[in-house]
Residue, then its C-alpha position, 0 to 999 in steps of 0.5 A: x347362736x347369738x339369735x338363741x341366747x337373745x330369744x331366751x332372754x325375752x321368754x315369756x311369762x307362764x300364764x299361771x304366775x300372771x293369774x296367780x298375780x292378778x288373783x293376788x290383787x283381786x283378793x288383796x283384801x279378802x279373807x284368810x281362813x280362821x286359823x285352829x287353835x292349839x288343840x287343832x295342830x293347824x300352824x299359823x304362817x299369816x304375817x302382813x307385807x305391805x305391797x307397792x302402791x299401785x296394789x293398793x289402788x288397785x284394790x281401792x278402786x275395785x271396793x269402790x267399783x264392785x263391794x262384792x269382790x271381796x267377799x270370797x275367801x283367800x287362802x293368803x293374808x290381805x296384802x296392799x296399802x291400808x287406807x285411812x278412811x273417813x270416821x262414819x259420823x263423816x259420810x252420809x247415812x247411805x254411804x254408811x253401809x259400804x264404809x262399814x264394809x270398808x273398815x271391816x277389811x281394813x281390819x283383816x290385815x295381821x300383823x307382827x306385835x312382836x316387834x313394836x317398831x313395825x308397821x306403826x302407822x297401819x297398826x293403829x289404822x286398823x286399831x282406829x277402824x276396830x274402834x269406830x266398828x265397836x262404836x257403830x255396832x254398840x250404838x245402834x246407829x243403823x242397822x247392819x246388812x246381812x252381808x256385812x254381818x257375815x263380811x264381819x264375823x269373817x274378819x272377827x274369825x280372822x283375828x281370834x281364831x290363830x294358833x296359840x302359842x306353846x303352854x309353859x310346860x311344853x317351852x320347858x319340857x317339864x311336865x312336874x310344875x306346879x299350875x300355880x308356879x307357871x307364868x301365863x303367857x300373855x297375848x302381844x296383840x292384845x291392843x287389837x285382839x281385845x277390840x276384836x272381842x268387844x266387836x264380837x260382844x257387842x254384836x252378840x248382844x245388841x237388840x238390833x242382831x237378829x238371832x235367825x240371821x246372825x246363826x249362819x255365821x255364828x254356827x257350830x264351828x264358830x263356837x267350836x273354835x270359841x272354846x278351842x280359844x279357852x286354852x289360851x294363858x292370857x286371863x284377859x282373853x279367858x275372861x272375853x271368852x267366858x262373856x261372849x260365850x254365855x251371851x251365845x248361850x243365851x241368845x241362840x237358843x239352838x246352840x245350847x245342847x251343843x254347847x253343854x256336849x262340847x264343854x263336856x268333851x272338854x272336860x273328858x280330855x283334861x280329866x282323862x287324858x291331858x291334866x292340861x287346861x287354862x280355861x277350866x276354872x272359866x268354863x265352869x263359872x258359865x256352868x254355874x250360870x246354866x245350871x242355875x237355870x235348870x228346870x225341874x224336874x232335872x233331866x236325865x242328861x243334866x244327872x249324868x252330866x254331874x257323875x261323868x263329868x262334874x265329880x270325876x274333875x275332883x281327880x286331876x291333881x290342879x283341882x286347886x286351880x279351879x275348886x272354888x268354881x267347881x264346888x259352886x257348880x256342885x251345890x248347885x245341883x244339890x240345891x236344885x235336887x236334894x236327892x244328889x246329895x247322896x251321889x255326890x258325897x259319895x263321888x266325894x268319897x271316891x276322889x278324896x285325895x290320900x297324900x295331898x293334905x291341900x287337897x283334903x281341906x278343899x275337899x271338906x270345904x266343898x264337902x260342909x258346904x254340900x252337907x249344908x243343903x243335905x236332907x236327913x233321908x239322903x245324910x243316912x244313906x252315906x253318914x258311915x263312910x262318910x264319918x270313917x273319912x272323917x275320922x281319919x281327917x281328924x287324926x291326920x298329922x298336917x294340922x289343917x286338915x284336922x282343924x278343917x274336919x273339926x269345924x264341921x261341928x260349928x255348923x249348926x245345920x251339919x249338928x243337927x243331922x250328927x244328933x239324929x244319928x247319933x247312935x251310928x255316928x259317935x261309936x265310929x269317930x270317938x276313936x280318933x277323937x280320944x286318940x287326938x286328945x291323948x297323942x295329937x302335937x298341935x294344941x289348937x288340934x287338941x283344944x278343938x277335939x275337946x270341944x267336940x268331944x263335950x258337945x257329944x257328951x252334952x248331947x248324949x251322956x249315956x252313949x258316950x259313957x258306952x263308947x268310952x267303956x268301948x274305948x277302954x276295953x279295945x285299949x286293955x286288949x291292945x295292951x294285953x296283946x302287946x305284952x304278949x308279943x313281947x314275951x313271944x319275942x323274948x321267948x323266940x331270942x331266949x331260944x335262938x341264944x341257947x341254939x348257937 
């Protein structure tokens, strides 16, 4: 019995956990795969454990050994020492390569920023490597292996490519904030992830990346996940993202079509069926940019990128968040082709907001700006809805939208297309121009609608005689009929008096 216990003392060790271990070491510097974004639903569980030594020099000796050990990926975090090594102005040109590569792991570990206290030495070893790397590839000192330029975009996807943590609403649980009210949540890692993206910059950027070499690793799933990255709160992280993105776009030529269509996707998702994006405002400021370099004659494709995408996000209710990079994008398809004009006031139209008076002055900002690059041929194709919008802005109690309808007319450009039109213009809005002079509470409101109303006057005696003759025989109507149905209805209560 006692041969028993002593024998089951001394079991042996499973083979699979001694491979699984010797796997650990061989990959102790290898590459996690990049993690998804928000959108993804992936769940990060990558946090760094610095290992015994003898895991370290173990992993040492087998970079100095054989380089390519590390170039497989692992489905685990690099663990073991981190080593400080030498600066690259310290070691020979032809070490340069492999010290490069070095660094480039060292810089794979993840760690804990939550917790500034942990880690210190290791983070800022890693900090120094990010630094050196963003100098080396920024200065052109030498041009960078094949090998070592996958090695690094692994290590850049390892880093940025991470599960954003949950947005403002989804911690509260409350889906009525206001976009403007929501504190962004900043990114803790910031210090690194900041180098990591000047890394990828500088990389995309350089005169030395050779765009045939550089779009294996830089595919379309690298972009993909790029712009997945968007919906991060951080504006610090946003305002990389749009950098490097444009520079992508354009410097690989290929990605283009597949840039525009993802940007797209996006697009539909926030306007149909989220209302919940950080990075719209971004994401149309690179637009701007692209559209800017259209050439003419526009494609079909670039058209109906502006009717299914571009004006349908004049619908979500944060439009405030990103207008002003919207409406650029708008004029710049006008200007690029004057016949939009037409289709994009009457998408205006469509849009335009019923209860939300913010909204309405943006969307006449937008729409001056708009009719500014209008044509005559396209203003009389949408002038009558288009002033019947207008009209009842000019009646509209929140004195702003009001003020903002009436100084459509300080617009030289815009009175000049209202003069030769007059005839179909003045007859729809002198209602509710009379109607503000006789009943409007704000005086600045009243002052403004003189004003107008004297430049129609100025501009054509005879017709706005007309239209004040109009106007006086629907307001004797109107009398008449309101005299009448006050006497139906004092004949109605004379009668029910008598019934009981």
């Amino acid at each position: 019995m006692l041969n028993k216990i002593i024998k089951r003392g001394h079991k042996k060790v499973p083979k699979s956990s001694s491979s699984s271990e010797v796997s650990d070491f061989t990959h102790a510097l290898g590459h996690a795969p990049p993690q998804g974004s928000r959108n993804s639903g992936n769940v990060s569980t990558s946090d760094v454990v610095v290992n015994h030594a003898s895991r370290g020099n173990l992993v040492n000796n087998s970079i100095q050994t054989n380089p390519t050990v590390m170039t497989s990926s692992s489905s685990s975090v690099p663990s073991g020492n981190i080593e400080n090594l030498p600066m690259f102005r310290d070691v020979p040109i032809s070490e340069r390569q492999v010290l490069f590569f070095k660094k480039v792991n060292i810089c794979c570990f993840q760690f804990d920023f939550n917790d500034t206290m942990k880690m210190v030495r290791e983070k800022e070893i890693k900090r120094q490597s990010l630094v050196e790397l963003v100098d080396y590839v920024q200065s052109g000192a030498g041009k960078i292996s094949e090998n070592n330029q996958e090695e690094m975009v692994k290590m850049i996807s390892l880093n940025i490519f991470r599960c954003l943590p949950p947005a403002s609403h989804e911690n509260t649980g409350s889906e009525n904030v206001e976009h403007e009210e929501d504190e962004p949540c900043l990114e803790p890692s910031w210090p690194h992830l900041q180098l990591v993206y000047e890394l990828l910059l500088r990389y995309v950027v350089s005169s030395d990346t050779d765009t045939k070499v550089a779009k294996r690793f830089i595919d379309h799933s690298f972009v993909l996940k790029l712009l997945d990255l968007f919906d991060s709160e951080d504006p610090r992280e946003r305002e990389y993202l749009k950098t490097i993105l444009h520079r992508v776009y354009g410097k690989f030529m290929v990605h283009r079509p597949f840039i525009r269509k993802a940007i797209n996707n996006i697009f539909y998702r926030f306007i149909y069926e989220t209302e919940r994006h950080s990075g719209i405002g971004e994401l149309l400021e690179i637009l701007g940019s692209i559209i800017n370099g259209f050439a003419l004659p526009m494609k079909e494709e670039h058209k109906l990128f502006l009717v299914r995408a571009l004006i349908p996000l004049h619908k979500p209710k944060p439009v405030a968040m990103y207008h002003q990079q919207l409406s650029y994008c708008i004029v710049q398809f006008v200007e690029k082709d004057y016949k939009l004009a037409d289709t994009v006031i009457r998408g205006l139209l469509k849009y335009w907001p019923v209860t939300n008076c913010q909204k309405e002055v943006l969307f006449l900002q937008e729409l001056e700006e708009v009719l500014e690059t209008t044509q005559a041929a396209e203003f009389q194709r949408c002038m009558v809805p288009l002033f019947r919008q207008i009209a009842r802005c000019l009646n509209s109690p929140h004195f702003q939208v009001a003020e903002r309808a009436l100084f459509l007319w300080n617009n030289e450009h815009i009175v000049g297309l209202i003069a030769q039109n007059r005839n179909v213009i003045l007859p729809i809005i002198f209602d509710a121009l009379q109607k503000n002079i006789d009943n409007h509470w704000n005086p600045a409101i009243h002052g403004l609608t003189v004003n107008v109303r004297k430049l129609f006057m100025d501009m054509d005696a005879d017709l706005f005689d007309e239209c004040q003759g109009q106007y006086s025989e629907k307001a004797a109507r109107a009398t008449e009929q309101e005299e009448q149905r006050e006497l139906r209805w004092q004949r109605l209560a004379a009668a029910a008096t008598k019934g009981c």
